[in-house]
C-alpha positions in Angstrom: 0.0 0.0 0.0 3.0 2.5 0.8 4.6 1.8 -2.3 1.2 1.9 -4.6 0.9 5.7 -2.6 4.0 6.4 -2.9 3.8 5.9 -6.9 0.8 7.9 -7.1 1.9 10.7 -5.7 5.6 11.0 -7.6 2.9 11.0 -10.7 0.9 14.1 -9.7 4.3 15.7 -8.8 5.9 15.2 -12.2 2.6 16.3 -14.4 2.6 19.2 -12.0 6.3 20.0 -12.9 5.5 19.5 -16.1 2.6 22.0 -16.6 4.4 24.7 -14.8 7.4 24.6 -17.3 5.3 24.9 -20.5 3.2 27.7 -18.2 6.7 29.5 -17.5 7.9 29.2 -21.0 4.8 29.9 -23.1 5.1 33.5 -20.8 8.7 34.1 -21.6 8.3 33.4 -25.4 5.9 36.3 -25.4 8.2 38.4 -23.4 10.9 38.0 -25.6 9.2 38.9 -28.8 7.8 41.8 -27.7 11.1 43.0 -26.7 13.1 41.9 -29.8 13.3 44.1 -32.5 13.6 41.6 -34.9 10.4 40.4 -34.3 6.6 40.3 -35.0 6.4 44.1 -32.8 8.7 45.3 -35.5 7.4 44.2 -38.6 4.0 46.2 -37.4 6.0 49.2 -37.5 8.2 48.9 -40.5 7.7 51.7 -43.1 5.2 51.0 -45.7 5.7 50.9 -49.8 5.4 53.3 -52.3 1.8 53.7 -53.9 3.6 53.3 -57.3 5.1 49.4 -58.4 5.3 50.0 -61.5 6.1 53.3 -64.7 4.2 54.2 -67.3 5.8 54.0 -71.1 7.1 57.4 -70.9 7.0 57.8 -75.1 3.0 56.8 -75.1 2.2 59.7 -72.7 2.0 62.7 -74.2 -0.8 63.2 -77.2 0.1 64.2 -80.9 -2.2 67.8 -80.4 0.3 68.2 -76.9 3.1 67.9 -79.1 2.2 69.7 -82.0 1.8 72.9 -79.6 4.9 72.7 -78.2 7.0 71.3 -80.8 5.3 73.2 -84.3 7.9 71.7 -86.3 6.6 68.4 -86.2 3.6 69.1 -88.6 6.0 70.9 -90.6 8.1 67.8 -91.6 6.8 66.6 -95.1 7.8 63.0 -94.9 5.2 61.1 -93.0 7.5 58.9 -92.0 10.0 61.1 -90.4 6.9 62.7 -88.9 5.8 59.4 -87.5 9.0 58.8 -85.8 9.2 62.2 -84.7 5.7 62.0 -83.0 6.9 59.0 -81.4 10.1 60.5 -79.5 13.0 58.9 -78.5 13.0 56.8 -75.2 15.9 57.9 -72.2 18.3 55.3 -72.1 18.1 53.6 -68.6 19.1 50.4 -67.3 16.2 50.0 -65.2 13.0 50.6 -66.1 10.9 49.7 -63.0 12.5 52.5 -61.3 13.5 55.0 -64.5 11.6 55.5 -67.6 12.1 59.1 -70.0 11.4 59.9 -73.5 12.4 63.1 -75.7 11.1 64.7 -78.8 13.2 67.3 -80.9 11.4 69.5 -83.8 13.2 72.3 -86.2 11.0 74.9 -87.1 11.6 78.4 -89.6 11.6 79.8 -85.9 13.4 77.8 -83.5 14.2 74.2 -82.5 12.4 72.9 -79.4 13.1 69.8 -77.3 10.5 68.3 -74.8 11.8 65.9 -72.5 9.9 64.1 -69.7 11.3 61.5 -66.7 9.8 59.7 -64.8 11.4 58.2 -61.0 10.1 55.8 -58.9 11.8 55.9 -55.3 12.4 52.8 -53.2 13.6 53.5 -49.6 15.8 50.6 -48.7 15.5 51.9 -44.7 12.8 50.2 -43.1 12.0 53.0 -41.1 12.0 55.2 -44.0 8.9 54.8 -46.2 8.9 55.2 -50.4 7.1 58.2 -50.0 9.4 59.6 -47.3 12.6 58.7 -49.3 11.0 60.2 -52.5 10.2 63.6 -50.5 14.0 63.9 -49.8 15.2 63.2 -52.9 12.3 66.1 -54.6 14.3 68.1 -51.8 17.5 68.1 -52.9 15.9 69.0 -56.7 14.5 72.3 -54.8 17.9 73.1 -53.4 19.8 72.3 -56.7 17.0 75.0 -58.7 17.9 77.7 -56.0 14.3 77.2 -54.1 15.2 74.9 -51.0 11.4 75.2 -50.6 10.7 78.8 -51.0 7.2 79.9 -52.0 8.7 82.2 -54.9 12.0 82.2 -56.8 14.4 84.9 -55.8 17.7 84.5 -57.7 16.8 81.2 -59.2 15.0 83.8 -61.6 17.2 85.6 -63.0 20.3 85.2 -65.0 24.0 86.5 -64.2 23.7 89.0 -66.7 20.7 90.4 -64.6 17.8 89.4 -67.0 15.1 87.6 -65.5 13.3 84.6 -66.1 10.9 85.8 -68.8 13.8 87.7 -70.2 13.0 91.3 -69.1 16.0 93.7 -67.1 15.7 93.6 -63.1 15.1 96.7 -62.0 18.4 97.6 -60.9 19.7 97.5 -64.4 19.0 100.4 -66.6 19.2 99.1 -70.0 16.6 98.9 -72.2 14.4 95.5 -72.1 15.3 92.8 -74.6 11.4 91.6 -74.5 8.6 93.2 -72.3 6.8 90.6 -69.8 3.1 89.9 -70.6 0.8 92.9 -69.3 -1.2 90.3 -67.4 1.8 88.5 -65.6 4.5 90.4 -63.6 8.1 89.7 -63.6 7.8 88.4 -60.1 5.1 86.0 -61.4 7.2 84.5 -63.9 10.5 83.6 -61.6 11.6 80.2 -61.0 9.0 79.4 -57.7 7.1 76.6 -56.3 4.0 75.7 -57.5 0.8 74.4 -55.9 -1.6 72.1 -56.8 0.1 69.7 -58.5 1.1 66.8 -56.8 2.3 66.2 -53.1 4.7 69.2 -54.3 5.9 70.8 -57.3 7.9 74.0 -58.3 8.7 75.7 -61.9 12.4 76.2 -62.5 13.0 79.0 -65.4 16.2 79.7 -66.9 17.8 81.9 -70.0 20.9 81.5 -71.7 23.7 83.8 -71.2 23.6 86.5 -74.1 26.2 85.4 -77.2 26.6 85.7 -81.0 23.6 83.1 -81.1 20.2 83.3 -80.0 19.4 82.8 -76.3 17.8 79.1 -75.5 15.2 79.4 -72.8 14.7 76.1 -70.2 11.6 75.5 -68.6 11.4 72.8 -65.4 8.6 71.6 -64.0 8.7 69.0 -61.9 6.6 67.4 -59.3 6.4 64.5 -56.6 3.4 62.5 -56.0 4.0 59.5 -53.3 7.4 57.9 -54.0 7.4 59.0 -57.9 9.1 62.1 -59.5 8.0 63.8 -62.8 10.1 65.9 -64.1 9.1 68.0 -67.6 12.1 69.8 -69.5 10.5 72.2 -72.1 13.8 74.2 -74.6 13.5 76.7 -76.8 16.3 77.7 -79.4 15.3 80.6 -81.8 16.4 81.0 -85.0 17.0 84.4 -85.4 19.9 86.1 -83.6 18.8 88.5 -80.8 15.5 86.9 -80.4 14.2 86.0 -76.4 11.7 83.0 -76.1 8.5 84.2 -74.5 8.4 83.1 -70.7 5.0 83.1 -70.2 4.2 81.2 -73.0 6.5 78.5 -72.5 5.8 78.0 -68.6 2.1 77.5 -69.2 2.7 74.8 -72.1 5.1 73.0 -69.3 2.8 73.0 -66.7 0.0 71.6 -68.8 2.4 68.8 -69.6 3.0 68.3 -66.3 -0.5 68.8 -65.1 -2.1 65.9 -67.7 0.9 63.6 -66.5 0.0 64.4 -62.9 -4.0 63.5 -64.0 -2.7 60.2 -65.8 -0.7 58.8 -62.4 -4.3 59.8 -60.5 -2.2 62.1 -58.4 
């Protein structure tokens, strides 16, 4: 009888041992995740992706009737052909194209040569505590900087040229000299400078720039670019005139830019 006892109760010892040990680990498995910051606490926290996967085929974006106004020459080329291809642009070489896509169309008109360029960037953060979006809003910054707007609402010196023009190609007022070509009644100087821009995309700005005078015409560069999520737009509009002494209008060629920009914006749903 002792040694039946005996057996019995080393039984309900051992399955009491037992169930205390899984009890005590089960409790310090949760413990320990919580606390690791390789674990399932983390992953909750890690930045999230970029709306955008994928680019769009930067040639296919822009229309034929977008093209012809800002590149006339195109409907002046006679060979259909050579019209064809020049409708279709020329894609940006890239080595990637889930991350970098561009295209660029060149026309020669009786009055100037004009280039339209577009890129398109989609940023990946490789930080996980860094989102896409995050990433991409650093790298739009350092584009601000580099036009001479580190985030200013206007364009100060960004808009004008070292010869003291300014961006639509008009004398700054410390300069005496008569004007090479008078601003647009309805927009002032100030308006036209290189500045930010709202309502397009998470952020955008206008970058415009005139070539230093010479014994050629003067090429004008419009930028607009903008950032929606983790992608970056960017529109390049040039103008080269043909005549010696002539100014590309400013006005003009900012408000063909930005609608570029603005049906691009409409076509990622930004």
């Amino acid at each position: 009888m002792l040694r039946k006892a005996y057996g019995s109760g080393a039984s309900a010892l051992l399955a009491a041992l037992l169930l205390t040990g899984c009890t005590g680990g089960s409790s310090g498995a949760g413990t320990t995740d919580g606390a690791n910051p390789d674990g399932v606490g983390a992953a909750r926290t890690q930045a999230q992706p970029g709306k955008y996967r994928t680019l769009p085929e930067a040639c296919n974006t822009v229309g034929h009737s977008t093209l012809d106004s800002l590149l006339p020459g195109i409907r002046q080329i006679a060979d259909p052909g050579q019209r064809d291809k020049a409708y279709e642009g020329e894609n940006t070489l890239t080595y990637d194209t889930d991350r970098k896509v561009g295209c660029r169309w060149t026309a020669d008109s009786a009055q100037a040569t004009d280039h339209l360029s577009i890129d398109f960037e989609r940023v990946v953060s490789y930080d996980n505590t860094v989102s896409d979006a995050g990433q991409a809003e650093s790298v739009f910054a350092a584009k601000l900087k580099a036009a001479g707007l580190s985030g200013a609402s206007t364009g100060g010196g960004a808009g004008q040229t070292s010869d003291g023009l300014s961006a639509d190609g008009t004398v700054s007022p410390s300069d005496s000299s008569t004007p090479t070509a008078p601003s647009s009644p309805s927009s002032s100087t100030t308006d036209l400078q290189s500045r930010t821009l709202d309502g397009l995309g998470d952020e955008a700005f206008l970058d415009d720039r005139l070539g230093s005078s010479g014994s050629t015409a003067r090429q004008r560069t419009v930028t607009v670019a903008f950032r929606t999520s983790n992608v970056i737009v960017t529109v390049v509009y040039e103008e080269q005139p043909a005549v010696v002494g002539m100014v590309p209008d400013s006005e003009e060629m900012q408000d063909k830019a930005r609608k570029v920009a603005a049906q691009l914006a409409d076509s990622l749903g930004a």
